[in-house]
C-alpha positions as CSV (number, residue, x, y, z in Angstrom):
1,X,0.0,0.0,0.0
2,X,1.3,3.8,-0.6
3,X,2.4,5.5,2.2
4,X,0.0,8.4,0.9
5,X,-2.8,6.0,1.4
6,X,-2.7,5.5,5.1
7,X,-4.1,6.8,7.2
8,X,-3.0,9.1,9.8
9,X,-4.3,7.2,13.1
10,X,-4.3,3.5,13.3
11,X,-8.0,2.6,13.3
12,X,-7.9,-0.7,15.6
13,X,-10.8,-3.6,15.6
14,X,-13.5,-3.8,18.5
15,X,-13.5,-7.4,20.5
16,X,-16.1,-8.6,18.6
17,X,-14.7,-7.8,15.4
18,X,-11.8,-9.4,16.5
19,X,-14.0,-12.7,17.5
20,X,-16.0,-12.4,14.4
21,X,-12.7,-12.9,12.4
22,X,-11.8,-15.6,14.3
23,X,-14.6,-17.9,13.6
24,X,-14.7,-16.9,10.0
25,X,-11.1,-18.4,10.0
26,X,-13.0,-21.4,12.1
27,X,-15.2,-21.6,9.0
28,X,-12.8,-21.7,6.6
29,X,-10.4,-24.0,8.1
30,X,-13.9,-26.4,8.7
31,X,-16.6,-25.7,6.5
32,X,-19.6,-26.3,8.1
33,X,-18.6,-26.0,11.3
34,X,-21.2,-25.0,13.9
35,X,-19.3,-21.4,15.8
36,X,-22.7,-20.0,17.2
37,X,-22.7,-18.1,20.8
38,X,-21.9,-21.1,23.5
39,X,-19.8,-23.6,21.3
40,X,-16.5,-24.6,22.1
41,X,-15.5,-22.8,18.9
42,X,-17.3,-19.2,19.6
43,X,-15.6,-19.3,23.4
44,X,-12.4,-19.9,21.6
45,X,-12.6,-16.7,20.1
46,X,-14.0,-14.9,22.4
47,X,-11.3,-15.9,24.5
48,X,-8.8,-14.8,21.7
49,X,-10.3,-11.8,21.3
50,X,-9.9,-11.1,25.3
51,X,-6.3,-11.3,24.9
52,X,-5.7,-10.1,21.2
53,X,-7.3,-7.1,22.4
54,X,-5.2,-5.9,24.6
55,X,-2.6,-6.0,21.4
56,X,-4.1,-3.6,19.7
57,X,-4.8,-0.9,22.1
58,X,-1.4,-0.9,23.3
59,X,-0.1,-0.9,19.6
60,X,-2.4,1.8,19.5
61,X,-0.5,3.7,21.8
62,X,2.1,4.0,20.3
63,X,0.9,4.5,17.4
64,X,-1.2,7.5,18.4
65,X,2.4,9.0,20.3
66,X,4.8,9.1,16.8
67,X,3.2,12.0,16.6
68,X,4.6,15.0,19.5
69,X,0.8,16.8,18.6
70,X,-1.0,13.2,19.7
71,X,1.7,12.6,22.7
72,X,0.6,12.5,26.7
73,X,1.8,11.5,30.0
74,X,4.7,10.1,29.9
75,X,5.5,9.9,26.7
76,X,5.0,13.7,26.7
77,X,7.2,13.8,29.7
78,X,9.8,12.3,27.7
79,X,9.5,14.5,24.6
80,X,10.0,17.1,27.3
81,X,12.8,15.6,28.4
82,X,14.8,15.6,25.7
83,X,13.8,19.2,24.7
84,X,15.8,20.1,28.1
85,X,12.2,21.1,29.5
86,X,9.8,19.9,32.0
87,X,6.0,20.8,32.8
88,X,5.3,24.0,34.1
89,X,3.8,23.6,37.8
90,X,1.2,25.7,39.0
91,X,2.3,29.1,40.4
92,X,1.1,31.9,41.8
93,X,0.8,35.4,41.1
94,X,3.8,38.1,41.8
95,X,3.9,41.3,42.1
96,X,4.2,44.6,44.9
97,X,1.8,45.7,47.3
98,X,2.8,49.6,48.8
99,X,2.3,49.6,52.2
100,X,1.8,51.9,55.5
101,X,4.6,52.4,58.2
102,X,5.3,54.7,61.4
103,X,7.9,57.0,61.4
104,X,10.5,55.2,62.2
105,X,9.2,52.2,59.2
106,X,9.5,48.2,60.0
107,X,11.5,45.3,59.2
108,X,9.3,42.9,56.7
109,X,10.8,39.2,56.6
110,X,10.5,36.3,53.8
111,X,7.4,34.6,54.4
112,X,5.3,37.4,55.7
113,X,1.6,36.8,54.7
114,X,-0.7,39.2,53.4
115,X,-3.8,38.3,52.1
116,X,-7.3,39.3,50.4
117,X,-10.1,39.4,52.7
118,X,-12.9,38.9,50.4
119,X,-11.1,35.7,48.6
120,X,-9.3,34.7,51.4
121,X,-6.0,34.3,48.7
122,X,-3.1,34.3,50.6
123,X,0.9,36.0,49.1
124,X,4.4,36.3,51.5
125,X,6.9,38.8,51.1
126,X,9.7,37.4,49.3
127,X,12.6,40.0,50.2
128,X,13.4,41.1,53.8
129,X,13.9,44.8,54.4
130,X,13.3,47.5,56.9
131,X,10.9,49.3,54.8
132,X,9.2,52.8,55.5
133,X,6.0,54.2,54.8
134,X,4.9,54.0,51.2
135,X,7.5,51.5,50.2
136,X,6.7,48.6,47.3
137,X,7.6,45.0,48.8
138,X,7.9,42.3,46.7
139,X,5.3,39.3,47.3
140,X,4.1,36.1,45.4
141,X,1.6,34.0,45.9
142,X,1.2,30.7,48.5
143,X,-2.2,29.9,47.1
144,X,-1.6,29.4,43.1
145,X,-3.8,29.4,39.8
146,X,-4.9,32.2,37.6
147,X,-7.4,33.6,40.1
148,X,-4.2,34.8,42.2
149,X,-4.1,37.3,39.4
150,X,-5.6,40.8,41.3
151,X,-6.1,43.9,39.6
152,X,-4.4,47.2,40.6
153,X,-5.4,48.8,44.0
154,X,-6.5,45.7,45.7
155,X,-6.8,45.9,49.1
156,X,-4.6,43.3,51.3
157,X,-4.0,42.6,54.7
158,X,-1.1,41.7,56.7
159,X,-2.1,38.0,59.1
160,X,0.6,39.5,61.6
161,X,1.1,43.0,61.1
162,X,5.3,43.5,62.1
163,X,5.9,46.1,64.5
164,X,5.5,49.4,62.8
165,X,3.8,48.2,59.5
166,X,0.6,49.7,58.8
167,X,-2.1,46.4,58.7
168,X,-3.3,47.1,55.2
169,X,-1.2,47.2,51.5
170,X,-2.6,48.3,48.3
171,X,-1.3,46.1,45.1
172,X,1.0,48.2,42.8
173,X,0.1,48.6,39.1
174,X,2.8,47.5,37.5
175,X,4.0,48.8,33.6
176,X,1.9,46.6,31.6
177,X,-1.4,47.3,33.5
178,X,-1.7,44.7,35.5
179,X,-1.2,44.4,39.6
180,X,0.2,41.0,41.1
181,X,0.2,38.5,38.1
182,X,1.6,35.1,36.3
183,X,-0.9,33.0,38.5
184,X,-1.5,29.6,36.4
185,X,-2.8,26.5,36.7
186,X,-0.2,23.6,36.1
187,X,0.6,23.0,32.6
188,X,-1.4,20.7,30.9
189,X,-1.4,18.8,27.7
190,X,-2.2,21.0,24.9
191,X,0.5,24.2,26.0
192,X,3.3,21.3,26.3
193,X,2.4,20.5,22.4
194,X,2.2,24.3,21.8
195,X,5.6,25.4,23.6
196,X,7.2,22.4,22.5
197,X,6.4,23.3,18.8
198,X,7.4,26.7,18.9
199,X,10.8,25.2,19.5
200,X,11.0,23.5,16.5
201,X,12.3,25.5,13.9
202,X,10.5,26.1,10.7
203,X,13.4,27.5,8.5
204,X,14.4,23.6,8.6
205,X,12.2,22.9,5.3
206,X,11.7,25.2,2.9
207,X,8.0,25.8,3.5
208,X,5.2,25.0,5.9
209,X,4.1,22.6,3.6
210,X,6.7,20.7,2.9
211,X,7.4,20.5,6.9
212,X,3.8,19.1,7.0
213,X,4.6,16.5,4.4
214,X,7.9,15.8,6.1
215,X,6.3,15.2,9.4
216,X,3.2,12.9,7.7
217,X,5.3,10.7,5.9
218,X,7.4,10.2,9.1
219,X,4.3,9.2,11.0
220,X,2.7,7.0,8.3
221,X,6.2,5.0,8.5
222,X,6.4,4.3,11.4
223,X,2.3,3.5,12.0
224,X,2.9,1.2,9.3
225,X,5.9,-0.4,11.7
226,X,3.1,-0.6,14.5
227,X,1.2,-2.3,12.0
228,X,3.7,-5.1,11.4
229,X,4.6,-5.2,15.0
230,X,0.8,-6.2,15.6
231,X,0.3,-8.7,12.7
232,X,3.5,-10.4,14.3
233,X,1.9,-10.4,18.0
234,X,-1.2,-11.7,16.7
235,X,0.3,-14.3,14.3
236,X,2.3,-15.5,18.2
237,X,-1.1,-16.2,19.4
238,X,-3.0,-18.0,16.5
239,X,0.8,-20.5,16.5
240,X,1.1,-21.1,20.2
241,X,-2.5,-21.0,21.7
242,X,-4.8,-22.1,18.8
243,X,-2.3,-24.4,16.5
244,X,-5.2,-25.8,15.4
245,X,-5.9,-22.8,13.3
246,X,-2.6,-22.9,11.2
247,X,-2.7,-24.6,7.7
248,X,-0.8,-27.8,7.4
C-alpha cells in the first residue's frame, strides 16, 4: 500500500470484530462448522479476542504518540525531556503591594503573609527589608492558579502585622497594566504540544508545507511499523495458543 494512502491514526478492531474474524477463519479451516454463541469454537474466540485485544490498544498507543501533537503522559514527559524542559507547575501570582509604616518604618521578613479578605487568597513577602511608609515590597503568591491574578489597587491585609507596618497594603500597578500577576494553573497537555512546537524550527524545510509532508510521511512509516509489529503479536497467538488454526 502507498504511504500516501494511510491513514493518519491507526483505526484498531473492537472485540467482537476481532471474535467475528476468528470464527470466520474457524469456517474456513472447517466448512460447516457449527461457531454459534456457546460452542467450544465461539468461546475460543472470544477468549482470543480477550487477549488479542489488549494487542491492539497498546499498539495503539504508540501508534497515536509518533506523533509530539498526539503525545501524553509520559511519553509527553519524555518528549519534554529531551527538549531540556519539564512541565510547568502551577504558580502563583507576583507582584508589589505599597504599604503603610510609622515614622520610624518596620523590618518585613520572607514569608510574611498578606492576604485578600474577600477571597481569602493568601501572598508572602519574598525580600526582607526595613521598609518605611509608602515602600513597594515584593510578594508572590502561596495559594496558586490564575485567580491569584488581582487587579491594581486591591486591598490586602497583613495576618501579623510586624511592629511598625501599617495592617493594610494596596497592590502596585505594574508597567503593563496589570497588579500581582503570572498566576497559572499547572501546565497541561495541549501548551506542552504548543511550547514544544514553537521550539522547533520552521526554516528547517523550505515551506510550511513541505514540513507538514515531512512530518506525515514520518508518521505513516512508522504507523505502518506498529502495524507489522501487531500482525507479528497476533500471528504469536494463532501459533502457540490455537495451532489448530494454522494450515498444514
Amino acid at each position: 500500500m502507498p504511504l500516501d494512502d494511510l491513514p493518519a491514526e491507526l483505526i484498531i478492531p473492537q472485540r467482537d470484530d476481532i471474535r467475528e474474524q476468528y470464527l470466520r477463519d474457524v469456517r474456513i479451516r472447517t466448512p460447516g462448522a457449527v461457531t454459534v454463541e456457546g460452542t467450544k469454537e465461539h468461546n475460543d474466540a472470544s477468549l482470543f479476542a480477550d487477549q488479542a485485544l489488549p494487542l491492539y490498544y497498546n499498539t495503539k498507543t504508540i501508534g497515536d504518540h509518533v506523533a509530539s501533537r498526539n503525545k501524553s503522559g509520559r511519553a509527553l514527559d519524555d518528549e519534554l525531556a529531551l527538549a531540556g524542559l519539564t512541565r510547568l507547575p502551577a504558580a502563583g501570582a507576583s507582584g508589589y503591594v505599597q504599604i503603610t509604616a510609622s515614622a520610624g518604618g518596620g523590618t518585613i521578613f520572607v514569608g510574611d503573609e498578606i492576604k485578600d479578605s474577600k477571597s481569602q487568597l493568601r501572598f508572602k513577602c519574598i525580600a526582607t527589608n526595613l521598609y518605611v511608609n509608602g515602600s513597594l515590597v515584593p510578594v508572590i503568591g502561596i495559594d496558586t492558579g490564575p485567580e491569584t491574578n488581582l487587579d491594581p489597587n486591591v486591598k490586602l491585609q497583613w495576618t501579623n502585622p510586624r511592629p511598625g507596618i501599617g495592617p493594610n497594603a494596596t497592590v502596585v500597578e505594574q508597567a503593563d497594566g496589570t497588579g500581582l500577576s503570572g498566576g497559572r494553573s499547572a501546565e497541561t497537555t495541549m501548551p506542552i504540544i504548543r511550547r514544544l512546537f514553537s521550539r522547533h524550527p520552521v526554516l528547517l524545510f523550505s515551506s510550511v508545507s513541505h514540513m507538514r509532508h515531512a512530518a506525515v510521511l514520518d508518521q505513516r512509516v512508522l504507523l505502518s511499523r506498529c502495524v507489522l509489529r501487531l500482525r507479528v503479536q497476533i500471528e504469536f497467538l494463532h501459533l502457540f495458543r490455537w495451532p489448530r488454526l494454522v494450515p498444514g
